[in-house]
Short mmCIF file of the C-alpha atoms (twelve columns), coordinates in Angstrom:
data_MODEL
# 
_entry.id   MODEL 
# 
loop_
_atom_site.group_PDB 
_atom_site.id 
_atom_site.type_symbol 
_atom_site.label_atom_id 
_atom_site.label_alt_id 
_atom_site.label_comp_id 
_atom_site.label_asym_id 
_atom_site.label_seq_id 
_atom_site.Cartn_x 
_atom_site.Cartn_y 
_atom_site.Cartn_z 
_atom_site.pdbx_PDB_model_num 
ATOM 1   C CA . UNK A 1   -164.004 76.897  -32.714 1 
ATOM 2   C CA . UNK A 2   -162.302 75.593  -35.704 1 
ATOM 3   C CA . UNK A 3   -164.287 72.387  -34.987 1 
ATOM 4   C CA . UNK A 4   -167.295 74.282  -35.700 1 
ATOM 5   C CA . UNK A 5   -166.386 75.659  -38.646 1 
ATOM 6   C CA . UNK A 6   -165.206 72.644  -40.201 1 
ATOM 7   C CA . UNK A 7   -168.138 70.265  -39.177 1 
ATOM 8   C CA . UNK A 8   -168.223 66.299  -39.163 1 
ATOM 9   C CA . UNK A 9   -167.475 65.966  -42.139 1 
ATOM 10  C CA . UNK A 10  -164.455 68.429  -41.899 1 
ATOM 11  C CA . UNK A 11  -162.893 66.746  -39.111 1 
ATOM 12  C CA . UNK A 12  -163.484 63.068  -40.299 1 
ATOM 13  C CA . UNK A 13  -161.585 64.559  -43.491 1 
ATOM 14  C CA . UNK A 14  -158.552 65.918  -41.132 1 
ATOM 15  C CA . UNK A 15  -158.421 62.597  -39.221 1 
ATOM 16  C CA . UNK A 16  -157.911 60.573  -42.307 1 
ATOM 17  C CA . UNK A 17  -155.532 62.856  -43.617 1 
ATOM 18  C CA . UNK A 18  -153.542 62.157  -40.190 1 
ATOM 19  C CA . UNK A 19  -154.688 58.765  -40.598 1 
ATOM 20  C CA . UNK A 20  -152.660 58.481  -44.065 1 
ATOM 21  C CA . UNK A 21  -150.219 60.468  -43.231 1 
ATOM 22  C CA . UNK A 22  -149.923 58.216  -39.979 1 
ATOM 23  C CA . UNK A 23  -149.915 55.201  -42.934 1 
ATOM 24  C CA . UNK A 24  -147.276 57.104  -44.936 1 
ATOM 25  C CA . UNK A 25  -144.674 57.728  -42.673 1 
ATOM 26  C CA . UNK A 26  -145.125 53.867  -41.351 1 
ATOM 27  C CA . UNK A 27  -144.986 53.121  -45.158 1 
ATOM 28  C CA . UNK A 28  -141.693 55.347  -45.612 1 
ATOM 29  C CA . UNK A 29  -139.606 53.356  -42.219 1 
ATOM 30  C CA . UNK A 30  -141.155 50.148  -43.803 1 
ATOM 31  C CA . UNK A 31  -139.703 50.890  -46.530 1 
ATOM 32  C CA . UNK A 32  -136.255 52.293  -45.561 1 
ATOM 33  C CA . UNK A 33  -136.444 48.687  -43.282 1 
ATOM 34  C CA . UNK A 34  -136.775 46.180  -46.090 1 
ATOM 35  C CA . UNK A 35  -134.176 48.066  -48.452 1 
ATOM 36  C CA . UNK A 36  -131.855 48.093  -46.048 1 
ATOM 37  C CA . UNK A 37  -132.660 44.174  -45.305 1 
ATOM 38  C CA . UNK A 38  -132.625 43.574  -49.034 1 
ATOM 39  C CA . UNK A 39  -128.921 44.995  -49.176 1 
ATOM 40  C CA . UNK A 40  -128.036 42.519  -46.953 1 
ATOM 41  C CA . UNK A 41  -129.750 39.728  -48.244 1 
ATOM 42  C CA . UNK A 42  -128.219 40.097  -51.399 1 
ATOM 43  C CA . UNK A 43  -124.643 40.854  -50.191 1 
ATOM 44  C CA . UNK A 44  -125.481 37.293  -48.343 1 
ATOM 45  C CA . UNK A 45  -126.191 35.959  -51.421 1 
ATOM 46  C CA . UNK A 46  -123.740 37.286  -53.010 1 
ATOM 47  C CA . UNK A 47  -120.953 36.211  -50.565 1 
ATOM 48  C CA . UNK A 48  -122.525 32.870  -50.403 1 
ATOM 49  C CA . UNK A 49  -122.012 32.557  -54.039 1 
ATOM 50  C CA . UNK A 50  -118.208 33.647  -53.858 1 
ATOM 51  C CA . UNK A 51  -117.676 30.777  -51.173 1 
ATOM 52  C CA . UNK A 52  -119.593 28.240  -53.783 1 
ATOM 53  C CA . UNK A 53  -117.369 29.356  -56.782 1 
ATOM 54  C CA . UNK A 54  -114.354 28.896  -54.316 1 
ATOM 55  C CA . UNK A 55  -115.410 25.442  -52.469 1 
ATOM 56  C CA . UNK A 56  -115.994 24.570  -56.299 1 
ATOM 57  C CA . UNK A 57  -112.561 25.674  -56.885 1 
ATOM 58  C CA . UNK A 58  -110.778 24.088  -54.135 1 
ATOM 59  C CA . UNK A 59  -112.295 20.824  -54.676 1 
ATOM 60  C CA . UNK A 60  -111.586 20.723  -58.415 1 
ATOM 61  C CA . UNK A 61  -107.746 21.905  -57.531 1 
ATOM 62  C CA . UNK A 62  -107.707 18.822  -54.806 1 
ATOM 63  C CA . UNK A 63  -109.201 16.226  -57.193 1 
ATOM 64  C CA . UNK A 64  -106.527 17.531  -60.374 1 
ATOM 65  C CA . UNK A 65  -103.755 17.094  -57.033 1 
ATOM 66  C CA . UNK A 66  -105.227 13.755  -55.885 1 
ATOM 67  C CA . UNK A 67  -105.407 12.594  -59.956 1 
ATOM 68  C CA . UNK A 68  -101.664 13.786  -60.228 1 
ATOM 69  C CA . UNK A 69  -100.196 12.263  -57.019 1 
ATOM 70  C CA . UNK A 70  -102.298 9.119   -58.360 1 
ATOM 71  C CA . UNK A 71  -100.024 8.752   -61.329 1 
ATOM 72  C CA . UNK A 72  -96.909  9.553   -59.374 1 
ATOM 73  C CA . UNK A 73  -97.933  6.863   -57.004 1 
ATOM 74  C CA . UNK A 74  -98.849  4.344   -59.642 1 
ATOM 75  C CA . UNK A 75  -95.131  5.229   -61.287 1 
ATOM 76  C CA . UNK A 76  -93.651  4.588   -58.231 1 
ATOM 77  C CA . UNK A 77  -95.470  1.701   -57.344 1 
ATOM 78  C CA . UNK A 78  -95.060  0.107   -61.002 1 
ATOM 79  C CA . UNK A 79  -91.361  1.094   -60.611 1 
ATOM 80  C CA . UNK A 80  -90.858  -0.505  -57.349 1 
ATOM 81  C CA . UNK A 81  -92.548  -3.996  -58.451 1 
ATOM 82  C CA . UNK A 82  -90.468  -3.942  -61.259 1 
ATOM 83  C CA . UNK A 83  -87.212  -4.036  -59.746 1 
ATOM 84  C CA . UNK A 84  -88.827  -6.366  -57.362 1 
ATOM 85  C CA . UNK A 85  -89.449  -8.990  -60.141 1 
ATOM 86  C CA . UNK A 86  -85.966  -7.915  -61.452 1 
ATOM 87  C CA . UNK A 87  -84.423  -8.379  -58.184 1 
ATOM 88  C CA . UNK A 88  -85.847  -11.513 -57.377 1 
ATOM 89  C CA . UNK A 89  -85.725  -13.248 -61.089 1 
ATOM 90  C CA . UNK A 90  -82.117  -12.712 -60.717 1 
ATOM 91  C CA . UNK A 91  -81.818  -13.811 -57.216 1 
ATOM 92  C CA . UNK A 92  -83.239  -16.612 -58.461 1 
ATOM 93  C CA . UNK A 93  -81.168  -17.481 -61.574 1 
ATOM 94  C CA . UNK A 94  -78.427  -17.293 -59.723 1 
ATOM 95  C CA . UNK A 95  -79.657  -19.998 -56.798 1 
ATOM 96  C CA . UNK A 96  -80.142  -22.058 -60.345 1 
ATOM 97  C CA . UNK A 97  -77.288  -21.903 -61.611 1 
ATOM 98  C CA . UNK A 98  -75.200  -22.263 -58.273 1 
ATOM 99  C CA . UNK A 99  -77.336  -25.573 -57.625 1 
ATOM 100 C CA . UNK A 100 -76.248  -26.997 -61.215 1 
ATOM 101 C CA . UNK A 101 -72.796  -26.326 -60.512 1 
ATOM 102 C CA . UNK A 102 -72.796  -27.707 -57.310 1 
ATOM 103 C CA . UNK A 103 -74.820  -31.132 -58.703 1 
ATOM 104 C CA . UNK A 104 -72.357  -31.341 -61.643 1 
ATOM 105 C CA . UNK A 105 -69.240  -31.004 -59.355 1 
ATOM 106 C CA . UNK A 106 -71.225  -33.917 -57.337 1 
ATOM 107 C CA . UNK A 107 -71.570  -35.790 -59.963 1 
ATOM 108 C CA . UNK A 108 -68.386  -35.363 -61.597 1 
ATOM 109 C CA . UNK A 109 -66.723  -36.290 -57.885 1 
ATOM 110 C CA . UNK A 110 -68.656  -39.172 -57.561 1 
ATOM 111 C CA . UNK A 111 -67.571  -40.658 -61.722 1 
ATOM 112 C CA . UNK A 112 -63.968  -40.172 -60.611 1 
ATOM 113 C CA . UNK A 113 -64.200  -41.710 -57.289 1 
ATOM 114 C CA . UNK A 114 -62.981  -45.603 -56.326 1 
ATOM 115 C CA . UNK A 115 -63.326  -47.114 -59.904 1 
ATOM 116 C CA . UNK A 116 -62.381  -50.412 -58.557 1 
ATOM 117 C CA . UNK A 117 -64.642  -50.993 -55.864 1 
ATOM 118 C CA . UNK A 118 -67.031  -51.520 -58.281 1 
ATOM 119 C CA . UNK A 119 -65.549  -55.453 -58.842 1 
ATOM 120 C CA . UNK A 120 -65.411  -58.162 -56.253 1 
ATOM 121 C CA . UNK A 121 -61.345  -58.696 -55.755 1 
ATOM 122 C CA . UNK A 122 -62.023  -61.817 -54.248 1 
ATOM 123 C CA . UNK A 123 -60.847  -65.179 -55.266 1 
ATOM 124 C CA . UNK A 124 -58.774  -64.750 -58.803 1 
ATOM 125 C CA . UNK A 125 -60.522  -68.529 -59.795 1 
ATOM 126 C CA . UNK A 126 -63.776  -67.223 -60.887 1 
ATOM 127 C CA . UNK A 127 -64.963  -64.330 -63.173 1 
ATOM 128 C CA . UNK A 128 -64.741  -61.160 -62.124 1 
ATOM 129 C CA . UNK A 129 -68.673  -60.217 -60.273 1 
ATOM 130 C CA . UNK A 130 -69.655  -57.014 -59.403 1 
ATOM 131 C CA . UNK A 131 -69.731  -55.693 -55.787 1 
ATOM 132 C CA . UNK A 132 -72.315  -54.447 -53.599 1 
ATOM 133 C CA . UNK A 133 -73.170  -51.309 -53.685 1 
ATOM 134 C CA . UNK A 134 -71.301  -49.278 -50.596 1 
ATOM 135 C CA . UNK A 135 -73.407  -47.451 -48.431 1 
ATOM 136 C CA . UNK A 136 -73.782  -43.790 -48.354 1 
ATOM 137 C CA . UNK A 137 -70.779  -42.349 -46.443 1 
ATOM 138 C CA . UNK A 138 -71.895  -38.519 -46.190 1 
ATOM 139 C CA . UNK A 139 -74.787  -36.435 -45.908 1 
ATOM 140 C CA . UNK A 140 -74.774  -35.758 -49.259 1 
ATOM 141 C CA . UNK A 141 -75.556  -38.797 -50.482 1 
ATOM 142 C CA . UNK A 142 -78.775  -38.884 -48.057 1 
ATOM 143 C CA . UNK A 143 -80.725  -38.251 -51.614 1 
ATOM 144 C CA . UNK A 144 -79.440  -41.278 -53.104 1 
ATOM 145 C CA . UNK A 145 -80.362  -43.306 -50.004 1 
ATOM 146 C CA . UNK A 146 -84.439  -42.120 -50.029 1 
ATOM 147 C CA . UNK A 147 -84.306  -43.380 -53.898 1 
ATOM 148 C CA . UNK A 148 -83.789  -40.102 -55.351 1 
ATOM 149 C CA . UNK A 149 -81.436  -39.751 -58.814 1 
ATOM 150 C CA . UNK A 150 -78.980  -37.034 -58.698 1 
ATOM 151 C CA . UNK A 151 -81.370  -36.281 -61.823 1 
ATOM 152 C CA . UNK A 152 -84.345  -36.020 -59.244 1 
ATOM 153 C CA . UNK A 153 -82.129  -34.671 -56.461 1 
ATOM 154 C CA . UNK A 154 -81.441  -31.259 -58.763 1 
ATOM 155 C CA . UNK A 155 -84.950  -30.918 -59.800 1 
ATOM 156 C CA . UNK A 156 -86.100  -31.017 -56.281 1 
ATOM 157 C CA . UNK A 157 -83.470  -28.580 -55.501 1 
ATOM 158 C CA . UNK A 158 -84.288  -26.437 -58.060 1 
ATOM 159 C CA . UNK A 159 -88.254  -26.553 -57.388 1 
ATOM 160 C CA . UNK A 160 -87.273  -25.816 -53.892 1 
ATOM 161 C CA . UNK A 161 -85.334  -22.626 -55.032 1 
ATOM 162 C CA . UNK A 162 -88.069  -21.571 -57.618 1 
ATOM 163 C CA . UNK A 163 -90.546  -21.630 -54.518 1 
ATOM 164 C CA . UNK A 164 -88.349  -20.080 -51.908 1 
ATOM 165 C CA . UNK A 165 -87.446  -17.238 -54.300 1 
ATOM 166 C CA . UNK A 166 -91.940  -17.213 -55.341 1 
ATOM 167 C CA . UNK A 167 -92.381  -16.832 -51.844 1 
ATOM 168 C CA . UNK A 168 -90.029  -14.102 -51.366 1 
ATOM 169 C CA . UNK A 169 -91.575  -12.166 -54.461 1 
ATOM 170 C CA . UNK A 170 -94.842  -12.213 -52.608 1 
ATOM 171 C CA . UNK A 171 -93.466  -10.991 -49.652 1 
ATOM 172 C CA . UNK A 172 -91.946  -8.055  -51.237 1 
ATOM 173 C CA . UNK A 173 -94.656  -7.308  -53.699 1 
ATOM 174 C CA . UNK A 174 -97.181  -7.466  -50.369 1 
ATOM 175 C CA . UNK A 175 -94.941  -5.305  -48.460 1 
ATOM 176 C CA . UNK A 176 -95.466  -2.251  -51.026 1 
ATOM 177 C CA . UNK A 177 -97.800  -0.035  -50.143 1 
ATOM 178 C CA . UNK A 178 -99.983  1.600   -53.294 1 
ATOM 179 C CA . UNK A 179 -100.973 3.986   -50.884 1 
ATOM 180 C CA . UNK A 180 -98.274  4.955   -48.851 1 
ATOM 181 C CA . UNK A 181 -95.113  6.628   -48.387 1 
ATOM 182 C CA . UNK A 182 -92.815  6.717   -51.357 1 
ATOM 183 C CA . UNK A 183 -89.606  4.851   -51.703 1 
ATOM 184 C CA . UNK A 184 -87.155  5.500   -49.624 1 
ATOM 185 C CA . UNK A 185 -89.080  5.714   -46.486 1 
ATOM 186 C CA . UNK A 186 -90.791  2.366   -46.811 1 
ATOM 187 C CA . UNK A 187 -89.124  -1.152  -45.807 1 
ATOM 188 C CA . UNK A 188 -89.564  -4.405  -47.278 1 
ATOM 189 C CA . UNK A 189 -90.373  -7.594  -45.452 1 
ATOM 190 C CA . UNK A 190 -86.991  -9.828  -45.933 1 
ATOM 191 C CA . UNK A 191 -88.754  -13.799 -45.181 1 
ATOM 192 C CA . UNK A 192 -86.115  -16.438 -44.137 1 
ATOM 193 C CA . UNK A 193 -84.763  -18.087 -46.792 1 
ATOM 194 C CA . UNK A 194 -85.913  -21.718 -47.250 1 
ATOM 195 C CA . UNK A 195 -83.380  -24.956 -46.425 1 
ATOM 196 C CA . UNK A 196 -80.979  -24.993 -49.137 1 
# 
């Protein structure tokens, strides 16, 4: 009955009025939907910028860290290589001077020793002529027997020194590690000495 009152054109009118209203209320959940998706896309966002500004953070912290242990490293490393070069230029100034002493006791020993047998005390007619040379009686005097000075003896002892001690310098320095542990906890490689 209330069909016929309203006609077509009334009840085309009341369908799309549901119809819309239909459209509204879908319109109003759609709505309520994306605002509440929005909230969390922006707390996401916003979170997501907090970890940046921290990751930021940490790695600035860890590369002013890295920077500092850097120079306490190179300190410790310049430090150690220091008293490495000390160690050893002393070391070898020592060797030096040892070898020097030992060559001019040598030396000395050998001025004061047998004056006479350096004269032929054979038959009293002639002139005085000078003797052979005696042989080498001790290891020591193996230099003078290869044709080596005591002159030339030293300096080969002394090159022989300087390189023993150069090659110990590079065996510490190498044994240093720029990036390791600090001193203390590190060892240094100790070559054999060379043949005195």
């Amino acid at each position: 009955m209330i069909l016929r009152l309203l006609g077509w054109q009334g009840i085309a009118g009341l369908a799309l009025a549901s119809a819309f209203a239909l459209l509204l209320l879908i319109q109003k959940g759609e709505t309520r939907h994306w605002r509440r998706q929005s909230g969390q896309y922006e707390q996401l966002y916003r979170s997501g910028e907090v970890a940046l500004a921290g990751t930021i953070a940490n790695y600035r912290a860890a590369a002013d860290r890295a920077r500092s242990e850097d120079q306490a490293n190179l300190g410790r490393v310049t430090a150690a290589q220091a008293a490495i070069t000390e160690r050893t230029a002393d070391d070898y100034q020592s060797r030096l001077e040892d070898a020097r002493a030992r060559a001019r006791a040598r030396a000395e020993q050998l001025r004061r020793q047998d004056p006479g047998a350096a004269a032929d005390p054979g038959a009293r007619r002639a002139a005085p002529v000078p003797g052979v040379a005696r042989s080498a009686g001790k290891p020591d005097e193996a230099a003078g027997e290869n044709g080596l000075s005591y002159q030339d003896a030293l300096t080969a002892t002394e090159q022989a020194i300087q390189l023993d001690e150069l090659i110990k310098w590079i065996s510490r320095q190498h044994a240093i590690d720029p990036n390791g542990e600090p001193a203390g906890r590190q060892q240094a490689i100790e070559p054999g000495t060379a043949r005195r």
